[in-house]
C-alpha positions in Angstrom: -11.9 -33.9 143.5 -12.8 -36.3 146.4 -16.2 -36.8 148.1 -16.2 -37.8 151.7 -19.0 -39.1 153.6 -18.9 -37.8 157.1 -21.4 -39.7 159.5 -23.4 -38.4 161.9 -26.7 -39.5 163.6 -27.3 -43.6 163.4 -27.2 -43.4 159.5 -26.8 -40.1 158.0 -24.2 -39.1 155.3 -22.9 -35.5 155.5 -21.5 -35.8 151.8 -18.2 -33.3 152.1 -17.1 -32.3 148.3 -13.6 -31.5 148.4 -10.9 -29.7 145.9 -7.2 -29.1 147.4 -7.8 -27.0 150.1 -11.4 -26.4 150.0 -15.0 -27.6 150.9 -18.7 -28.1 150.1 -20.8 -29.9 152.9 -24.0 -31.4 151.9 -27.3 -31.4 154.7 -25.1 -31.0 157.9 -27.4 -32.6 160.6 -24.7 -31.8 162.9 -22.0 -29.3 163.2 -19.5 -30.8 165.3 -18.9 -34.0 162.9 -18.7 -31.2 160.0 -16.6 -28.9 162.4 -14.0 -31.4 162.9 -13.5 -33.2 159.8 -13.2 -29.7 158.4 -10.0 -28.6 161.1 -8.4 -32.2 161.1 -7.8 -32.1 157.1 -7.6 -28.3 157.3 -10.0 -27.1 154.8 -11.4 -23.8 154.0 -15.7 -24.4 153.9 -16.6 -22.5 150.9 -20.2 -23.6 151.0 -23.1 -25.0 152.1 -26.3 -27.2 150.2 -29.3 -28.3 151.4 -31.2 -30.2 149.8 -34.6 -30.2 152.1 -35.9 -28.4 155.8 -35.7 -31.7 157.7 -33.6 -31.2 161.2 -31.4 -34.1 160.7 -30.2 -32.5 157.4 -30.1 -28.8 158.6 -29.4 -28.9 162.8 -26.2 -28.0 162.1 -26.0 -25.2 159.8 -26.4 -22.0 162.2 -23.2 -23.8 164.4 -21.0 -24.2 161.4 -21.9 -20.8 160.4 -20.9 -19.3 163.8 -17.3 -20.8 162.8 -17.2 -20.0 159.3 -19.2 -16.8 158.5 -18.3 -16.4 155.2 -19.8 -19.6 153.9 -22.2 -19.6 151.5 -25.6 -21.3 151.9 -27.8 -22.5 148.9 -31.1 -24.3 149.6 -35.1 -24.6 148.6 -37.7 -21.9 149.8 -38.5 -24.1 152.6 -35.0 -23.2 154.1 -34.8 -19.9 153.7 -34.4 -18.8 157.7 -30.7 -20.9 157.3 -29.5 -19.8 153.2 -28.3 -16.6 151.7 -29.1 -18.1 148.1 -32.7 -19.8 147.4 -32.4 -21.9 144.4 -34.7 -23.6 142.3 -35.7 -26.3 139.7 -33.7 -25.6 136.7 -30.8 -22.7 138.5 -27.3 -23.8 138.1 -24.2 -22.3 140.2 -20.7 -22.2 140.2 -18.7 -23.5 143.0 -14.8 -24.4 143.0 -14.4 -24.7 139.7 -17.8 -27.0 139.4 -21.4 -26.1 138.3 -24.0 -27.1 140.4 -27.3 -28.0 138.7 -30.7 -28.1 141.1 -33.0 -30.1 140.2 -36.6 -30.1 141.6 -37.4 -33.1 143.8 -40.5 -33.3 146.0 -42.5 -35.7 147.7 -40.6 -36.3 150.5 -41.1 -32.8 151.5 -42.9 -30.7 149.1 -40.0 -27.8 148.3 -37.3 -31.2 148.2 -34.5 -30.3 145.9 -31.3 -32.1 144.3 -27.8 -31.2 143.3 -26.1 -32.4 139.9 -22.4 -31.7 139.9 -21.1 -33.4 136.8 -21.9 -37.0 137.1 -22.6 -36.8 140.9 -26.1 -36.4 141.7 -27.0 -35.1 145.7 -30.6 -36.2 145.9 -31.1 -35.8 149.8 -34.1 -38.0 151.0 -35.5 -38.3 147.4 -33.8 -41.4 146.0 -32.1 -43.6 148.6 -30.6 -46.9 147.0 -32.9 -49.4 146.6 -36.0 -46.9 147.6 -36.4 -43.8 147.9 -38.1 -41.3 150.9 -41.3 -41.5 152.8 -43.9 -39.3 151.3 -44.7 -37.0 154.5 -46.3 -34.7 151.9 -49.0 -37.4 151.1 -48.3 -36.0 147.5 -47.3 -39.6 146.1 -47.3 -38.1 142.1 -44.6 -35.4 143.0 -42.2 -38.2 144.3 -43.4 -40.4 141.5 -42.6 -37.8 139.1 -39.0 -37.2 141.0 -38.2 -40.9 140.4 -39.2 -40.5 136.7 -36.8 -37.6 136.3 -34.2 -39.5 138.1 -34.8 -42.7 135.5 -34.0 -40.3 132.6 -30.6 -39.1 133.9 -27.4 -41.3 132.5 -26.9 -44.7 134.3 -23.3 -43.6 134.9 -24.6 -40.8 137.7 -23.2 -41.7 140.8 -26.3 -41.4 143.6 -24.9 -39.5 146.9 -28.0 -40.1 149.3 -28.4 -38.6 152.6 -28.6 -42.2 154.5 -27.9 -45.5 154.6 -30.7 -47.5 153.8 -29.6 -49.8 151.5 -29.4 -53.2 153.5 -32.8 -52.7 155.0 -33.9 -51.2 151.5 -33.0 -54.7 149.8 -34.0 -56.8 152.3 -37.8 -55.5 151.5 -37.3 -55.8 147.4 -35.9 -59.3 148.4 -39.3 -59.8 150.4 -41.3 -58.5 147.1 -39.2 -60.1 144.3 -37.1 -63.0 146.0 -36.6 -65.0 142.6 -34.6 -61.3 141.9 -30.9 -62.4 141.2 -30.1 -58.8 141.1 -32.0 -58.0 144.1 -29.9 -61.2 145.9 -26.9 -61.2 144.4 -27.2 -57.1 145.3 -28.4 -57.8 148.9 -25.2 -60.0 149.4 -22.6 -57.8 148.4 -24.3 -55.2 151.5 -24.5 -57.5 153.9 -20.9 -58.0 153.4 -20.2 -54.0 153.1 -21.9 -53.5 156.3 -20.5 -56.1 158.3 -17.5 -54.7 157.5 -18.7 -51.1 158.1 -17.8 -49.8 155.1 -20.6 -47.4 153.0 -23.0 -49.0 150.5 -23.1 -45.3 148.5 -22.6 -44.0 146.1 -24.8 -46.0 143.6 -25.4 -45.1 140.2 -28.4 -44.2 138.2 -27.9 -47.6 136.2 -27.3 -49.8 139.2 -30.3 -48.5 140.4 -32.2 -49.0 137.6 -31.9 -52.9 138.1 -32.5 -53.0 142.1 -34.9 -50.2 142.8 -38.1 -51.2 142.2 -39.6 -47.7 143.3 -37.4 -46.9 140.3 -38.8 -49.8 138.8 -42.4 -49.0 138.8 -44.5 -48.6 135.7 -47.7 -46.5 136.9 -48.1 -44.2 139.6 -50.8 -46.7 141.2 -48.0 -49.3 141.5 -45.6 -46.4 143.4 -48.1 -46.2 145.9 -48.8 -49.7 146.4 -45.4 -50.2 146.7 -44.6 -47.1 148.8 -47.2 -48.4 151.1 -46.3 -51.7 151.5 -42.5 -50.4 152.4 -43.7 -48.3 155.4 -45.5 -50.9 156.7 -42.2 -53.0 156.3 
């Protein structure tokens, strides 16, 4: 089992989930990134997951589709127009071998879902390291009650978000908690990553623990003083 980020956009992550000869793509923004990773390492696309309706997480599903007609397509209800498979809080799937667990995760859009595969969790816009979405929905206890649920999974859950936030993400828990040596020591080890160009994902549920302070937060007053105070960062 190997999971690929493909980029696309200025920071997405198209995660692609492969066994031997086959694929699973995760929110393809855009088809031609998928389309061509796909032919270059000659994989058959056995499916599709989307984790929310936002275009730069679903632009390219009807393209890819148009290539590969026989893949299948899970997602929320908001996505139904693009899936042959609505899934919900608490439905599970099988998929090469692997069983998919959705878990319901709103806030940043209010039908946001997530993907558990094993220890790999595919939590879209709803946990990013370091922080987690924007709440577009204005319903602040829904993603407050997603990063609880997160919290209780098992700190060795890898955390397969859909961008890469994580420099920018530290930088502002730096700002809030500078005497933070996990928050520094963390925000160093990036820097370096990204200067280098290499991917700060996947985290893990118990890194995450120590550096996210949306994580971190105790009452769902302090989420959305927090969650304020990070959109006006």
């Amino acid at each position: 089992m190997n999971i690929h980020p493909i980029k696309a956009f200025s920071d997405n992550y198209i995660w692609c989930i492969q066994e031997e000869t086959e694929a699973i793509v995760v929110d393809p923004g855009k088809a031609s990134d998928v389309l061509d990773y796909i032919e270059e390492n000659q994989l058959r696309l056995a499916a599709i997951l989307l984790t929310h309706m936002h275009e730069d997480h679903t632009g390219g599903v009807r393209e890819i589709l148009a290539s590969h007609p026989e893949c299948l397509v899970y997602g929320p209800e908001e996505t139904k127009d693009l899936v042959n498979s609505v899934v919900k809080e608490e439905d599970s799937f099988n998929l090469m071998s692997q069983t998919f667990q959705v878990y319901e995760s709103g806030g940043h859009t209010h039908g946001h879902i997530s993907f558990l595969m094993g220890n790999h969790l595919f939590c879209g816009d709803a946990l990013f390291s370091a922080g987690c979405g924007r709440v577009f929905t204005g319903d602040y206890e829904a993603q407050y009650e997603t990063l609880q649920k997160f919290k209780h999974l098992d700190d060795e859950i890898n955390v397969y978000a859909g961008h890469e936030y994580t420099e920018t993400n530290l930088r502002f828990a730096y700002e809030m908690q500078p005497e933070n040596t996990k928050i520094s020591n963390s925000l160093e080890v990036v820097q370096e990553m990204r200067a280098q160009g290499q991917p700060t994902l996947p985290s893990t549920i118990g890194k995450e623990k120590e550096i996210n302070l949306f994580l971190q937060a105790e009452t769902l007053e302090d989420f959305i003083e927090l969650r304020n105070a990070r959109d006006n960062f």
